[in-house]
Backbone as CSV, one residue per row, in Angstrom:
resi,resn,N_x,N_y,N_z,CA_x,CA_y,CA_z,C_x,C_y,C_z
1,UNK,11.954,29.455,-47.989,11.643,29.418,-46.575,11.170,30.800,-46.127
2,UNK,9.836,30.643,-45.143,9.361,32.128,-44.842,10.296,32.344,-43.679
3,UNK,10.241,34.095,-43.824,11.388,34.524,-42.874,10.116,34.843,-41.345
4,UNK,11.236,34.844,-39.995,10.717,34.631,-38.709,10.354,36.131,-38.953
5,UNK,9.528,36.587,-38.056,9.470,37.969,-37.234,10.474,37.857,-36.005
6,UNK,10.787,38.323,-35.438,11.539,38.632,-34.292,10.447,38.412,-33.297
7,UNK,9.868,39.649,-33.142,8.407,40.092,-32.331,7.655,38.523,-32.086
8,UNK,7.944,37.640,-32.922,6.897,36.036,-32.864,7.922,35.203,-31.746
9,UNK,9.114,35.040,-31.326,9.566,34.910,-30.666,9.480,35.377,-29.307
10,UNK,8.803,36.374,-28.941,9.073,36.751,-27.875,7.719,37.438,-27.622
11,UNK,6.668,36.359,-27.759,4.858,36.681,-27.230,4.647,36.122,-25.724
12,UNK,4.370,36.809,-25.007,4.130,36.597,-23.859,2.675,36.348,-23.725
13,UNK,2.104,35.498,-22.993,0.068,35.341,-22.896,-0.080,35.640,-21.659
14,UNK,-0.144,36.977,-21.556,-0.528,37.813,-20.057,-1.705,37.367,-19.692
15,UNK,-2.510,37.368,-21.004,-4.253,37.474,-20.704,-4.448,35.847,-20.149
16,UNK,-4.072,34.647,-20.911,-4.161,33.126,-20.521,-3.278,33.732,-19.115
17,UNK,-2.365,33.700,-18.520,-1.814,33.726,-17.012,-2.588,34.543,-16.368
18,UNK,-3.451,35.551,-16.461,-3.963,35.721,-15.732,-5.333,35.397,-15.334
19,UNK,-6.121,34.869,-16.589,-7.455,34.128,-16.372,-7.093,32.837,-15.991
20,UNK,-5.464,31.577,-15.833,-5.243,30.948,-14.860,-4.897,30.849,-13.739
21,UNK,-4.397,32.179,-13.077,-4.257,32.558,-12.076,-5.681,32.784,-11.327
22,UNK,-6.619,33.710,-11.802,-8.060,33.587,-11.398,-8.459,32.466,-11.199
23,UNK,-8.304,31.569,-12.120,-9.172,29.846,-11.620,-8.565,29.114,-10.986
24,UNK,-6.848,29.520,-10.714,-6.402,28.940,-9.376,-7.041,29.023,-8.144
25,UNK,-7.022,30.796,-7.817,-7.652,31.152,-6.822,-9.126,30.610,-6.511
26,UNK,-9.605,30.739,-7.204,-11.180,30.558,-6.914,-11.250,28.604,-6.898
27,UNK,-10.557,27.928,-7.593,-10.142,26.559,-7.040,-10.017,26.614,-5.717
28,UNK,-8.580,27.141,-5.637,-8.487,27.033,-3.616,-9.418,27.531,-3.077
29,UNK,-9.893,29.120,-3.520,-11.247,29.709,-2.407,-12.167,28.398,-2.157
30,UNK,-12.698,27.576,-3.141,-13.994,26.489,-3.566,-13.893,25.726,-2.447
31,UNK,-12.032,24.936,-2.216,-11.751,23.891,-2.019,-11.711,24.211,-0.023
32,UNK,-11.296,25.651,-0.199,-11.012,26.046,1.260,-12.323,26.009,2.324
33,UNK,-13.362,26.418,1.235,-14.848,26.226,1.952,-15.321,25.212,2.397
34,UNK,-14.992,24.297,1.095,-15.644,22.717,1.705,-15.271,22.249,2.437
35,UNK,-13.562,22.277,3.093,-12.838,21.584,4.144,-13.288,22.396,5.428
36,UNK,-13.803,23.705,5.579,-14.230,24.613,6.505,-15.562,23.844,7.230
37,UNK,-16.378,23.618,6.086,-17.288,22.477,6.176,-17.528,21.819,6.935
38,UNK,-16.497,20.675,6.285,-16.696,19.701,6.671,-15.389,19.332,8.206
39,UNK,-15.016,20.814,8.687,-14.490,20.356,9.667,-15.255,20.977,11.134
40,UNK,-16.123,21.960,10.288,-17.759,21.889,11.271,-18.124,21.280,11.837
41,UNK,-18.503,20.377,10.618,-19.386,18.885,10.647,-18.742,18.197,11.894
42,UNK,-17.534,18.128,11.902,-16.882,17.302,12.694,-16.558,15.870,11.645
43,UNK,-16.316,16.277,10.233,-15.783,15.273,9.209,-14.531,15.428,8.562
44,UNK,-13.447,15.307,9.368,-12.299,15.347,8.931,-11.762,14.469,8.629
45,UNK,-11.507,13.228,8.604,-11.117,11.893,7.798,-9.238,11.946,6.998
């Protein structure tokens, strides 16, 4: 049986959380515009 590293246990993915944190934001920014929109329009539904 291969032996663990220690260090492999305990990898954190800073870089993935923070390039999903970015496409959260820019989701809501996207989503915040179109409802801005469309409550212009006078299309709120």
């Amino acid at each position: 049986m291969a032996k663990k590293n220690k260090g492999d246990d305990e990898f954190h993915p800073t870089g993935t959380i923070a390039i999903l944190a970015i496409f959260v934001i820019t989701l809501i920014a996207i989503w915040t515009t179109i409802y801005m929109i469309l409550v212009g329009r006078g299309g709120t539904l």
